[in-house]
C-alpha positions in Angstrom: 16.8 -18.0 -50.4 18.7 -20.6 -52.8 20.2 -17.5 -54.5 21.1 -15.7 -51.7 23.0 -18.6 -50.6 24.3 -19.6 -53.9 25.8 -16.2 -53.9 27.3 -16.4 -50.1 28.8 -19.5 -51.0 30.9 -18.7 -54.1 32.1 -15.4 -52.1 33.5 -17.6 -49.4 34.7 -19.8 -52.1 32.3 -22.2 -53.5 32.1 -22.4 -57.0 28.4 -24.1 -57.5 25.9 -24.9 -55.1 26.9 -28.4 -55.4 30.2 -27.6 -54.1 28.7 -26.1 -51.3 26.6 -28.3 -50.2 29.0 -31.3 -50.5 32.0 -29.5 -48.6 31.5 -29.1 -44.7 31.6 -25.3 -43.5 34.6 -23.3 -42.5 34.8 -20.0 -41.7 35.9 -17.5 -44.2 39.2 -15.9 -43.8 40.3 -12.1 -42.9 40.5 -11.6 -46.2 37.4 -13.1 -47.5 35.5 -11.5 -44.9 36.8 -7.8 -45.5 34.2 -7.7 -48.2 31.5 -8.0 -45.9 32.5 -5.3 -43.1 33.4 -3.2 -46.4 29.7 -4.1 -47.1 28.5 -2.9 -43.8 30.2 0.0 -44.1 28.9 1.3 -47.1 25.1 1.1 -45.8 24.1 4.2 -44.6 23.7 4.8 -41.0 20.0 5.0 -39.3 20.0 7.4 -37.0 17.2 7.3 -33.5 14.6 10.4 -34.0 13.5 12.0 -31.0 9.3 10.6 -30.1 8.0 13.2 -30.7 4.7 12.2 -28.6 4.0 9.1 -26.2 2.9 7.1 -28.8 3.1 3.6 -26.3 0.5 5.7 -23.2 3.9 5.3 -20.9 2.8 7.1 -17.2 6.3 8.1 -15.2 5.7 9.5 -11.9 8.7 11.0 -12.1 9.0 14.7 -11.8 12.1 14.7 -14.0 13.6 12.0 -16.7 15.5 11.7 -20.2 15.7 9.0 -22.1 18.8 9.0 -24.6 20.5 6.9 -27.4 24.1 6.3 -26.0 25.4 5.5 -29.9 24.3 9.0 -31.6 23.7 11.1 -28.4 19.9 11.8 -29.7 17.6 12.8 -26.7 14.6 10.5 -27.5 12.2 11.7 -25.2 12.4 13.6 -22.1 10.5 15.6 -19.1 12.5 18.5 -17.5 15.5 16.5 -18.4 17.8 19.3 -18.6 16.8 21.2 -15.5 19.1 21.1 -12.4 18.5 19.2 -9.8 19.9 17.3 -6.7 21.7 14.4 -7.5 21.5 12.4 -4.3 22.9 9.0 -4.1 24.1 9.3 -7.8 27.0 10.8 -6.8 28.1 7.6 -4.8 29.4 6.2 -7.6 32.1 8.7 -8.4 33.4 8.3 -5.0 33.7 4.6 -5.4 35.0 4.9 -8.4 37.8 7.4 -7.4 38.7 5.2 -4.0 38.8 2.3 -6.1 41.7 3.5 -8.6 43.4 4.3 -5.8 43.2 2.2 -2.7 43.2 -1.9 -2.3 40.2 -3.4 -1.1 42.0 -4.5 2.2 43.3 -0.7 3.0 41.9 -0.2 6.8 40.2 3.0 7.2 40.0 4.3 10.9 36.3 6.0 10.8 36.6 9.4 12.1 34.0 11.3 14.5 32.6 13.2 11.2 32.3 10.2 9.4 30.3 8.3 12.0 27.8 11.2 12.4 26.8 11.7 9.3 22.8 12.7 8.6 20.7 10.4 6.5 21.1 7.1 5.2 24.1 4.9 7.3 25.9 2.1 7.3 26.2 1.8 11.2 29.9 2.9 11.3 31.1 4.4 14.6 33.9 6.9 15.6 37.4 5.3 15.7 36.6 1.8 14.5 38.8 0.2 12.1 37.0 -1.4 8.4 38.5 -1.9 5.1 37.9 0.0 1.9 36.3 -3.0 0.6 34.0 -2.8 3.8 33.4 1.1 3.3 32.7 0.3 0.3 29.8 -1.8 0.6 28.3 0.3 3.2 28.5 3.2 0.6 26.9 1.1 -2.1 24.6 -1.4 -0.6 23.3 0.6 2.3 24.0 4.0 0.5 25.5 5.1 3.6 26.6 8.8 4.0 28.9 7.6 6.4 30.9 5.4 4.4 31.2 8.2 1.7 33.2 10.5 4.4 35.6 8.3 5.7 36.4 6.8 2.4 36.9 10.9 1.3 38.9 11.3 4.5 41.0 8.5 3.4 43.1 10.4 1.4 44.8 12.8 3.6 48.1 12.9 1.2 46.0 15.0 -1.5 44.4 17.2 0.8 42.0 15.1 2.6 38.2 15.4 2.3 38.4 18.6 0.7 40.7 17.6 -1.7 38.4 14.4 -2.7 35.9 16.9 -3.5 37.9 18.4 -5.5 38.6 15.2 -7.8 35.4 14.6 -7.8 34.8 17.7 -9.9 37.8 17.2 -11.9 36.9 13.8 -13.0 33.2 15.5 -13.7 34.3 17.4 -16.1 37.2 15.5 -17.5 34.1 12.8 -18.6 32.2 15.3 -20.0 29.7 15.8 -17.0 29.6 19.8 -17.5 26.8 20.5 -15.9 27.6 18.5 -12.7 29.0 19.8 -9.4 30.0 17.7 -6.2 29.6 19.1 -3.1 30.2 16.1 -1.0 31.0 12.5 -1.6 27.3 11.0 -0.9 24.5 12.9 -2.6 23.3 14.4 1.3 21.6 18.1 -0.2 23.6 20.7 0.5 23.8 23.9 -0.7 25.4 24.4 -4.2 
């Protein structure tokens, strides 16, 4: 240990223990601390391996599920991960994400009769009532209302209304990388295709 520091301390500038012991810390400089990240650098990278069995006895009830390293990509583990399948309220996100680049939270939204009749889970909205994005948006993300997904698609009527939301939906898909996704409709309700 007394090496180790001996030899920290005359790279930030000490020149003997002593010296380092008697002078109070500062920080190294940009300079002085390029030798470290060029340090770092130089070790070589460990990369995840896939597990190759359930070593820890995990049970998941799940009929599908991946588990993945986000810095290297590597699929650790995984059960029918790469199978299609429904994405239900997972889409919900995208939606919110594509009103929220392009709407203010206090937008009012008048809630049309498509909207309000929506199967599945709601947030109690009702033909022609008037709510806020930042309202519609709560109800899509809280109560994971279908509801609130269609009138926050029908919002945008100057880029081809619902249809066209769809449609940006699947562009931004695919302009993230999601290949094998496809929207269908801005709440996760299963439809076909």
């Amino acid at each position: 240990f007394l090496l180790s520091w001996a030899v920290l301390a005359n790279s930030l500038g000490a020149h003997s223990f002593a010296d380092t012991i008697q002078k109070p810390y500062s920080p190294p400089t940009l300079v002085q601390a390029s030798g470290i990240d060029n340090l770092i650098d130089s070790l070589p990278q460990i990369k995840p391996q896939p597990l190759l069995q359930n070593r820890y006895k995990l049970t998941v009830f799940a009929d599908a599920w991946l588990v993945r390293d986000s810095g290297s990509g590597v699929v650790l583990a995984e059960k029918n991960g790469f199978i299609k399948r429904p994405a239900a309220s997972t889409i919900k996100p995208m939606t919110a994400l594509l009103v929220l680049e392009k709407y203010d939270d206090d937008f009012e939204v008048t809630v049309s009769q498509r909207a309000a009749s929506q199967p599945g889970s709601s947030a109690g909205l009702k033909s022609n009532e008037k709510v806020t994005v930042s309202t519609l948006l709560y109800g899509l993300l809280l109560n994971s209302g279908n509801d609130a997904g269609v009138a926050l698609a029908e919002i945008s009527q100057n880029d081809d209304g619902y249809d066209g939301f769809i449609k940006a939906m699947n562009e931004r898909a695919n302009a993230i990388g999601l290949s094998d996704t496809h929207f269908s409709d801005p709440h996760g309700f299963d439809e076909s295709g």
